[in-house]
Phi, psi and omega in degrees: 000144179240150167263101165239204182220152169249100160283163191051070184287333162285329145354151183287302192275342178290310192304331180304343221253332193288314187312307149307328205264312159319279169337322167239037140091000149344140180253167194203124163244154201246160188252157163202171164297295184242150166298338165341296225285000181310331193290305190308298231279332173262020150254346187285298184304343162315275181352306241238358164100016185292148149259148200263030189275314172283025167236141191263190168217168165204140179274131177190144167248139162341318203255025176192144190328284171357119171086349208300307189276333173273340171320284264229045213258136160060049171240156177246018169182167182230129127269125183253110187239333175304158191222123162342130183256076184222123164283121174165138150318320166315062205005291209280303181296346192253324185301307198299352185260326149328305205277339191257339167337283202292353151276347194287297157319332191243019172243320163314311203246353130321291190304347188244355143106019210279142165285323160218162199236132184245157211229145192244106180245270140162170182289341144350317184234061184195295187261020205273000186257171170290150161205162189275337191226122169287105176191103182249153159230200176277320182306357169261146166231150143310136207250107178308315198280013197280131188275149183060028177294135169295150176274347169330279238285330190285309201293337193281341174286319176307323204270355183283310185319303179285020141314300182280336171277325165340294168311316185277350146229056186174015193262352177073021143118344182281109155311126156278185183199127163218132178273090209255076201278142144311177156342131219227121186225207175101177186278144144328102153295338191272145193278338168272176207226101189208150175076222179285310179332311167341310177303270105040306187253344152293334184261358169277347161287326174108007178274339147321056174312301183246126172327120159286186187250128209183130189231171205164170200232151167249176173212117208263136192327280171345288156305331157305309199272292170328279175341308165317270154016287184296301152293042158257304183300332217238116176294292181310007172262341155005081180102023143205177188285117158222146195318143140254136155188160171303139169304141158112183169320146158294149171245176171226156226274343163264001160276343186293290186343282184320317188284341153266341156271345160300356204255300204259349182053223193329300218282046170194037144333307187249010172292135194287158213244356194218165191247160189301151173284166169197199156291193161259116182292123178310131202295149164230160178222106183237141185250126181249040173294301168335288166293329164319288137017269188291292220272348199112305227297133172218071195306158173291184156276201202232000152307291220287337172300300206295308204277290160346313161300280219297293169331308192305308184297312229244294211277339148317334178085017192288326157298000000 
């Protein structure tokens, strides 16, 4: 059994990984914002069937020092799956806060002696650049320097980068692990509707008339959260990246459209049937050869992800 601390527990993907990490019996304590949210996060992992008798909480934010040294007080590992809540467009706000998060955190679990942080990063910071043929590995990056880069996908490459540099010159000998999904879907443990579920319940509502136009790798929640897990478990993943996202073709947002209304009937009534006009979107290619590989990793098919989300919601009341 291990002591870790998970950020951002409340969370679509922290509650999976708290949730998991209780299930094979780890005790876990979780950062939140405020204590309000403690009641959800152990009615989320209740969902998933954990006893929620090992899990604590410490109120701590990304954006301030405060709580930082007792989270993380008497542990043998950190996942840092949180993320910054900042609505806005705006660079400075959303990158500086990505980038001192995640210092904060790793400046945290050094000082406390933790050996290793396995860091919830995205494909955000791997495919955001021009390439002549779209075809990634961990060995790609996002380019910070990309003109007209959104700031998501920039703040997530500035805050992974400054991760790996962190670690390598100050981290004292402590290892990282960063884990890098694709689109993240799968069923819900949380009573909100948050992140991509967002996506899902516009287009099962009717508010989504038309798909945007978009190609892209999914990654079902479960698996991903398993993928953590593993790279904790695993020494020889120590110092490097790896893909989450499903076996098989990339998809666009009128193939999700399509697989829940052939799948689902009535409760996919009001999904929309036709995509935004554009070009013709260029073949992608993203490879989980790695986490295979190394890690295990053995995604579902991407039926069962998509048909799933949906369920997950309606039986939640979220539709």
């Amino acid at each position: 059994m291990s002591r870790v601390l998970v950020t951002g527990g409340s969370g679509y993907l922290g509650t999976r990984v708290v949730a998991d990490l209780l299930l094979q019996g780890d005790e876990v304590r979780t950062t939140v914002r405020s204590q309000g949210s403690e009641a959800d996060v152990r009615a989320a992992v209740r969902r998933a069937g954990a006893d929620d008798s090992g899990l604590s909480f410490a109120v701590a934010s990304l954006t301030d020092d405060a709580g930082w040294a007792s989270a993380v007080e008497r542990l043998d590992g950190v996942y840092h799956v949180a993320s910054p809540m900042i609505q806005t467009q705006d660079p400075d706000e959303v990158v500086i806060p990505a980038r001192d998060g995640s210092l904060r955190v790793l400046r945290a679990a050094r000082d406390a002696g933790i050996g290793r942080v396995v860091l919830t990063s995205s494909f955000a910071a791997v495919g955001y650049s021009p390439k002549p043929v779209r075809d990634y590995t961990e060995e790609d990056w996002t380019d910070p320097d990309t003109p007209g880069l959104p700031a998501y996908p920039l703040s997530k490459a500035v805050a992974e980068r400054a991760a790996w540099d962190f670690v390598a010159a100050e981290g004292r000998g402590m290892e990282l692990v960063v884990i890098n999904p694709t689109w993240i879907a799968g069923p819900t443990l949380t009573s909100n509707a948050r992140s991509s579920l967002q996506v899902f319940t516009a287009m099962l509502s009717g508010a989504m008339t038309v798909t945007p136009r978009q190609r892209f790798g999914i990654a079902d929640v479960r698996d991903v959260s398993a993928l953590h897990l593993a790279a904790m478990a695993t020494p020889a993943a120590a110092g490097k990246r790896y893909l989450a996202l499903a076996d098989g073709p990339s998809l666009t947002f009128l193939d999700v459209a399509n697989e829940l209304r052939s799948s689902l009937g009535s409760l996919a009534s009001r999904v929309p049937t036709t995509e935004a006009p554009g070009d013709e979107l260029p073949p992608l290619t993203i490879h989980n050869d790695r986490a295979k590989a190394e890690l295990g990793f053995s995604p579902r098919p991407v039926r069962d992800t998509i048909v799933e989300t949906a369920e997950s919601l309606r039986d939640l009341g979220l539709l």
